[in-house]
N, CA, C and O of each residue as an XYZ file, in Angstrom:
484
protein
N     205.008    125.180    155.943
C     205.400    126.580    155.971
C     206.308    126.813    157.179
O     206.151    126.161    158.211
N     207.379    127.861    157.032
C     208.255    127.890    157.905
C     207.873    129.461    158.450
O     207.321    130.309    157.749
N     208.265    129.631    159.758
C     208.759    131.353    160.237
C     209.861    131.435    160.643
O     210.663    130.518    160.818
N     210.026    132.859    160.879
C     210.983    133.350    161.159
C     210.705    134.532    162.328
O     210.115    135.567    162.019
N     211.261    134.246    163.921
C     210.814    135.375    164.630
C     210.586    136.429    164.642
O     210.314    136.372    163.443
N     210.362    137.788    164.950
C     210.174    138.993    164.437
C     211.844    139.715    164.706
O     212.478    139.437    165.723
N     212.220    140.359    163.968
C     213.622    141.155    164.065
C     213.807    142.208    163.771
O     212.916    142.569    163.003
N     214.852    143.334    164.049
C     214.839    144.676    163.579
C     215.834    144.421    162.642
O     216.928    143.860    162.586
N     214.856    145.200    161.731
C     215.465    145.334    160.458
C     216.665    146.176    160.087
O     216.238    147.319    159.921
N     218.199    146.133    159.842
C     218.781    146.912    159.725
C     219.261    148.407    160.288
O     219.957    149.367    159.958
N     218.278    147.865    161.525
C     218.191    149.376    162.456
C     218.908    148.676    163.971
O     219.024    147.518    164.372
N     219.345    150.190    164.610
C     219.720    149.805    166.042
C     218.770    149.412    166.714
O     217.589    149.570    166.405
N     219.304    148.698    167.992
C     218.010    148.385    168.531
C     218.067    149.480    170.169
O     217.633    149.105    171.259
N     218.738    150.874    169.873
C     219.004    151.359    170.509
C     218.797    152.635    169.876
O     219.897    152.817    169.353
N     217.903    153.894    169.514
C     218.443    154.792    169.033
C     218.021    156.560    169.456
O     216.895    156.986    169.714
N     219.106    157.213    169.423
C     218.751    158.333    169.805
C     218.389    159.150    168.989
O     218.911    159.318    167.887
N     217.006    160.037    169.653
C     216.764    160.772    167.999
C     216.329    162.172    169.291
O     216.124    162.214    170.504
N     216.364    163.327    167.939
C     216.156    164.340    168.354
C     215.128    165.410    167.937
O     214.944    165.543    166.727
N     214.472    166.147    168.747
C     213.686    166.785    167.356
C     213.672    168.126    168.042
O     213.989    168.223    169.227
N     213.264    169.288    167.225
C     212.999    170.864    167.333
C     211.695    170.701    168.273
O     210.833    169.864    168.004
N     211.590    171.734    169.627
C     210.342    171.612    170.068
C     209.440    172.088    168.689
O     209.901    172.283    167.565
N     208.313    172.188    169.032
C     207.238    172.398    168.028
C     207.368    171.943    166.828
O     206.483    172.537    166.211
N     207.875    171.308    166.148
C     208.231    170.096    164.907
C     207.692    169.124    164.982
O     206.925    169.053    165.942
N     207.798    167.602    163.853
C     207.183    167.202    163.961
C     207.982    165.610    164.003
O     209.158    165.913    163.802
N     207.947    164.739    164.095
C     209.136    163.898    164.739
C     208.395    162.317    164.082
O     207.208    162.145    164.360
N     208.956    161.458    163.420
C     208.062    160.089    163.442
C     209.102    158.644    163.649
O     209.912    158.425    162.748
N     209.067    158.021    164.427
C     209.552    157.312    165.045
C     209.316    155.341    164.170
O     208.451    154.465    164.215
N     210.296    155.474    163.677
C     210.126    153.821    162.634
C     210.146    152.835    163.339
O     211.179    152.615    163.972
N     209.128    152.019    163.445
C     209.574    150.373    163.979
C     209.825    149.534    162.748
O     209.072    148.946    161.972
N     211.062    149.667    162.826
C     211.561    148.897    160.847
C     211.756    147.154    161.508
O     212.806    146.737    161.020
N     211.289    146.347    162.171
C     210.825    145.101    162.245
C     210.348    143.947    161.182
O     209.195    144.119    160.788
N     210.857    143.088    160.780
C     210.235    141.794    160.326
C     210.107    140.739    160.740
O     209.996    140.559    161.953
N     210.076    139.324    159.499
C     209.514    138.249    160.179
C     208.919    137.624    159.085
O     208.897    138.195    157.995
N     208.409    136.461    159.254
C     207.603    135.409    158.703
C     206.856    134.413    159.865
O     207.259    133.531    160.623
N     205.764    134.941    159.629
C     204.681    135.957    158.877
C     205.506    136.923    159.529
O     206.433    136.568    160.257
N     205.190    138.291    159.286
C     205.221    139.874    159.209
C     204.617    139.869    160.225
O     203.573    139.237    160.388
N     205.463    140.944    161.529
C     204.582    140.807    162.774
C     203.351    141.965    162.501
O     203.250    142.909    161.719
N     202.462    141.382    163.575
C     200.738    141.785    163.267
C     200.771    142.717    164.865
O     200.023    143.676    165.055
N     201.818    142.192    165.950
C     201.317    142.415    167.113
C     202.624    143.628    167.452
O     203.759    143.448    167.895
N     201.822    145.054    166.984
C     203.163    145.838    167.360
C     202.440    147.178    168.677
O     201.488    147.752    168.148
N     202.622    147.542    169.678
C     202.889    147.741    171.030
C     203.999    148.974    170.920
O     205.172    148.801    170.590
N     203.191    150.695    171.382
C     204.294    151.216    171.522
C     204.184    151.415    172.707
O     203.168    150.996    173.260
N     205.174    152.105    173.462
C     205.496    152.483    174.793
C     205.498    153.513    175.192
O     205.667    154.191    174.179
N     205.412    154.278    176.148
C     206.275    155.555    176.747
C     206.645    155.757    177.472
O     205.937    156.413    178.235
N     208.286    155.359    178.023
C     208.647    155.111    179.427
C     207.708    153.796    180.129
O     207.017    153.841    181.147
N     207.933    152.723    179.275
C     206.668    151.678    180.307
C     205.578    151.653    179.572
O     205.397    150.604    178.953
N     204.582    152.715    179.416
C     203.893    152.489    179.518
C     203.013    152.823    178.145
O     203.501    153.551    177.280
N     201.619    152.218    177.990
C     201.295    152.157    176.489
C     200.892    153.900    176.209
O     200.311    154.795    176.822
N     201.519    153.742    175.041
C     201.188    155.438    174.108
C     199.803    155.253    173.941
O     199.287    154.173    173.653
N     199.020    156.637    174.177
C     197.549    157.208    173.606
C     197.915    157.516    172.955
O     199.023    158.049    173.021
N     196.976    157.347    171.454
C     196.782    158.556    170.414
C     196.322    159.604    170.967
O     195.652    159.355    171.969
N     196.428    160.762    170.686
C     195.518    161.947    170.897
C     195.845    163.001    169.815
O     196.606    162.493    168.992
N     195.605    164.028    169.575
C     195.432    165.239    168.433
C     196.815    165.005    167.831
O     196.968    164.727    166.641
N     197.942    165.147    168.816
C     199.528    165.250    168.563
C     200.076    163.508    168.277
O     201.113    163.271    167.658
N     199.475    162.771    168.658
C     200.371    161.247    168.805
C     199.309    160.799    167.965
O     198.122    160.741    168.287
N     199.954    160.397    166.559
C     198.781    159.413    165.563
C     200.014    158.154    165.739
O     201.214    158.311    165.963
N     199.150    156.725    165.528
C     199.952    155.590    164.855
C     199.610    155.831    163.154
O     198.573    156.238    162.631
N     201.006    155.377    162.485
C     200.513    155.156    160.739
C     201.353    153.586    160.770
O     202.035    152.808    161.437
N     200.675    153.857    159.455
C     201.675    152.197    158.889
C     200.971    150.958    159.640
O     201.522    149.862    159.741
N     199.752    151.235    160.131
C     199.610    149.659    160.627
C     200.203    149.814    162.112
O     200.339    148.786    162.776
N     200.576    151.107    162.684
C     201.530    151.037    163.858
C     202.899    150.740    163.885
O     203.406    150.327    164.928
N     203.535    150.894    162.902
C     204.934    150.395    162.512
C     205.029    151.833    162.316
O     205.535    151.787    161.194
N     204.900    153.344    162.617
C     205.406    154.346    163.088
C     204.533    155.160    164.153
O     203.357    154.932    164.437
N     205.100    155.845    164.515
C     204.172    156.615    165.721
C     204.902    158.036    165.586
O     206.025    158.494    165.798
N     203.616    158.502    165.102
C     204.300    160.292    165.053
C     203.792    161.357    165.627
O     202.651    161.811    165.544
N     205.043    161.868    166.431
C     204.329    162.922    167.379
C     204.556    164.708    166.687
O     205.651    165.256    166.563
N     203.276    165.292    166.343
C     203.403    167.038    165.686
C     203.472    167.606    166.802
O     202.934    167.252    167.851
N     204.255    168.665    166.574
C     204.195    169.723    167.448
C     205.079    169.813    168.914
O     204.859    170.569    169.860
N     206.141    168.795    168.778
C     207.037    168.507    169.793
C     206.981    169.388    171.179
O     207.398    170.547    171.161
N     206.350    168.690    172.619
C     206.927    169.566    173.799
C     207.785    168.717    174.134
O     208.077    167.608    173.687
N     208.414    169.733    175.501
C     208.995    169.017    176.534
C     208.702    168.053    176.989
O     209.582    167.329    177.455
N     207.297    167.660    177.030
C     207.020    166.444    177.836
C     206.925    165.493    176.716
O     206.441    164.424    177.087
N     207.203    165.531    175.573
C     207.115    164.437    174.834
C     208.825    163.559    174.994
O     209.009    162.395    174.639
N     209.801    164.385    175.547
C     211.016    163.817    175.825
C     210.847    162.843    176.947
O     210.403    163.052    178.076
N     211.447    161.342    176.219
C     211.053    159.990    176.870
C     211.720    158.853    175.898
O     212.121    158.930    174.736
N     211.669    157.443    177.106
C     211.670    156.705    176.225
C     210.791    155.906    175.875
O     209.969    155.511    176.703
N     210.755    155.337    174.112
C     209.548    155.003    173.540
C     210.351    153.742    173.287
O     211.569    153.568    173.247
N     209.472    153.024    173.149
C     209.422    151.349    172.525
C     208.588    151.061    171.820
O     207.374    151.252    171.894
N     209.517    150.324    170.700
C     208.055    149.504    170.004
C     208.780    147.617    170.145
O     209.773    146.991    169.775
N     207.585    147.396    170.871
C     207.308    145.866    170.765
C     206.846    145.130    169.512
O     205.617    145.162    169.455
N     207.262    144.637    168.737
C     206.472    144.140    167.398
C     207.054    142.127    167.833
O     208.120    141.617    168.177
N     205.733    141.622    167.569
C     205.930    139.676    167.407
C     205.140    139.751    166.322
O     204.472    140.587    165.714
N     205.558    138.086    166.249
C     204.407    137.044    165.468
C     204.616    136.038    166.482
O     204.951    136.121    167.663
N     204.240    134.736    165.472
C     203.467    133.733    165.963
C     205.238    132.783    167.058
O     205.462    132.163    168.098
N     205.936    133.294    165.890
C     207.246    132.761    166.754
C     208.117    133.702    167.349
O     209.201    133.152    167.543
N     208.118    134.905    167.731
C     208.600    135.633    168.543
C     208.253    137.277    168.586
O     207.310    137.989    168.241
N     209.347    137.432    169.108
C     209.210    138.768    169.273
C     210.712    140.114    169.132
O     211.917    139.958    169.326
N     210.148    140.990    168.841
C     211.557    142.074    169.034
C     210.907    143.599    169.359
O     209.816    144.122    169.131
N     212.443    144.133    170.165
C     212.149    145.078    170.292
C     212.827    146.422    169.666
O     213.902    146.212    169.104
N     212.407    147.643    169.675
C     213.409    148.671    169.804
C     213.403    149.836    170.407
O     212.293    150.333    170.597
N     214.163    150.308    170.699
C     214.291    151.490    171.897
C     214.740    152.537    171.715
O     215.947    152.640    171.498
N     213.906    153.657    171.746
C     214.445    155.324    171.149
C     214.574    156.459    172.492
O     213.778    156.982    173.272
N     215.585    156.486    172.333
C     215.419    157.384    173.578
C     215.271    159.034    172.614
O     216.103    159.211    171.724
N     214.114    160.231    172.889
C     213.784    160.767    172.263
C     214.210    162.366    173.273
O     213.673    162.625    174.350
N     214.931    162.970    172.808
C     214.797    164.939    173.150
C     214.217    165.559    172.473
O     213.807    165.349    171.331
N     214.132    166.410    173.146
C     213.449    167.739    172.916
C     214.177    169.190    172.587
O     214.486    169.972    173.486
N     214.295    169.320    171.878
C     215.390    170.533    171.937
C     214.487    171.656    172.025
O     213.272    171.537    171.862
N     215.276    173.130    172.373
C     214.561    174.299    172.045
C     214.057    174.646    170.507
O     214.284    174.140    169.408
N     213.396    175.569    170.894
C     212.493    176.130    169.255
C     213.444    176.572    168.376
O     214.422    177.222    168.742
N     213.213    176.248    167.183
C     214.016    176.478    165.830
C     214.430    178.031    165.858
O     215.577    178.447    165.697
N     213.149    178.904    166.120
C     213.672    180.347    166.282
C     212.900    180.843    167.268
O     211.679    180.963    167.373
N     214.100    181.200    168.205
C     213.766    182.345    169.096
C     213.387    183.884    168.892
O     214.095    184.749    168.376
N     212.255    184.004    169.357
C     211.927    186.024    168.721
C     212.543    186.857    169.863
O     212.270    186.764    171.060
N     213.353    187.620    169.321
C     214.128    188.568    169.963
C     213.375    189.765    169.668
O     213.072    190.015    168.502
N     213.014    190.602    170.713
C     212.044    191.892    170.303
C     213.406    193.029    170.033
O     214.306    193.148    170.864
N     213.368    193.745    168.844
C     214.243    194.726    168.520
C     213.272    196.273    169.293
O     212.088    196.601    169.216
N     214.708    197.021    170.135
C     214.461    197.886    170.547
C     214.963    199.048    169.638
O     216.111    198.974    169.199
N     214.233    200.042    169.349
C     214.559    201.463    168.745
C     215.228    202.151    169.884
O     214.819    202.110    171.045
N     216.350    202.824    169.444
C     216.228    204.057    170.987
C     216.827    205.403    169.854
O     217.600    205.146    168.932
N     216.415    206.525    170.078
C     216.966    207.525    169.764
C     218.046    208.523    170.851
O     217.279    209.127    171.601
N     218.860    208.731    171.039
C     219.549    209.054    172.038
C     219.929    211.025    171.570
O     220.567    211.713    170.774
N     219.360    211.087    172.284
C     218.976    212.800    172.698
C     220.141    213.744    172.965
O     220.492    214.792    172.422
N     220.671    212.963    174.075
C     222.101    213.510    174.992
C     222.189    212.313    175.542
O     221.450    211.341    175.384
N     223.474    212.478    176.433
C     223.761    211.175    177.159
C     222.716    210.741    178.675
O     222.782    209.679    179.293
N     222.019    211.638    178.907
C     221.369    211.235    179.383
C     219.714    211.023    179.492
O     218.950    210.717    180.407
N     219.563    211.347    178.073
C     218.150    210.888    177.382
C     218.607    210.057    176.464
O     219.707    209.915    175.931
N     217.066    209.262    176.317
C     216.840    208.449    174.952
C     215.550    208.365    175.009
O     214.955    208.202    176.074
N     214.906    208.480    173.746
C     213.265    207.773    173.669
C     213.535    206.392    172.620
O     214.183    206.302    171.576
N     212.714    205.355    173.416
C     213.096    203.950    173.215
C     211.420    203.605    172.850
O     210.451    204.048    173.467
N     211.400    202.599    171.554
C     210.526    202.089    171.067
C     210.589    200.289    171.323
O     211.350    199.534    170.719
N     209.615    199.898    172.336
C     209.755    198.770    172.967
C     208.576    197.957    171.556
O     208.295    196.759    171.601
């Protein structure tokens, strides 16, 4: 039986992605190989990603998706994926943008004379 090191699949190994704060964002490690790497490793800035409420792994860890986008989720992420004969990586550098919609409070004013108004805040 032969392998083949682990490689990114048809993807950069560089990529910038963006998402709406409060959205929901999922990040592909499109990687192969022979065997199919088993050993995949994400990052954040360095260092290894927690799951918690907002950060699930799916796929076996071949995505990592973060709901509900903050600011502090802007970083860079890695996924490390090997097998038995190597290894690869890829690198997302991830923003944060502002919220899809901003609430603008509409003011009423009724204007009296020019120097009245009654205003509904």
């Amino acid at each position: 039986m032969y392998t083949v090191p682990a490689y990114v699949d048809g993807a950069e190994p560089l990529q910038h992605v963006s998402v709406v704060a409060g959205k929901t964002v999922v990040l592909r490690c499109a990687v192969q190989g022979i065997p199919p790497p088993n050993n995949i490793t994400w990052l954040k800035n360095g260092r290894a990603v927690r799951q918690n409420g907002r950060t699930r792994l799916l796929m076996s860890g071949r995505h990592l998706e973060l709901s509900s986008a903050q600011e502090s989720d802007a970083a860079w992420y890695s996924c490390v994926a090997g097998n038995v004969a190597g290894s690869a990586r890829i690198e997302f550098n991830l923003t944060v943008v502002g919220s899809a919609f901003r609430h603008v409070p509409l003011i009423y004013c009724i204007v009296y004379s020019v120097n009245t108004a009654l205003c509904d805040f």
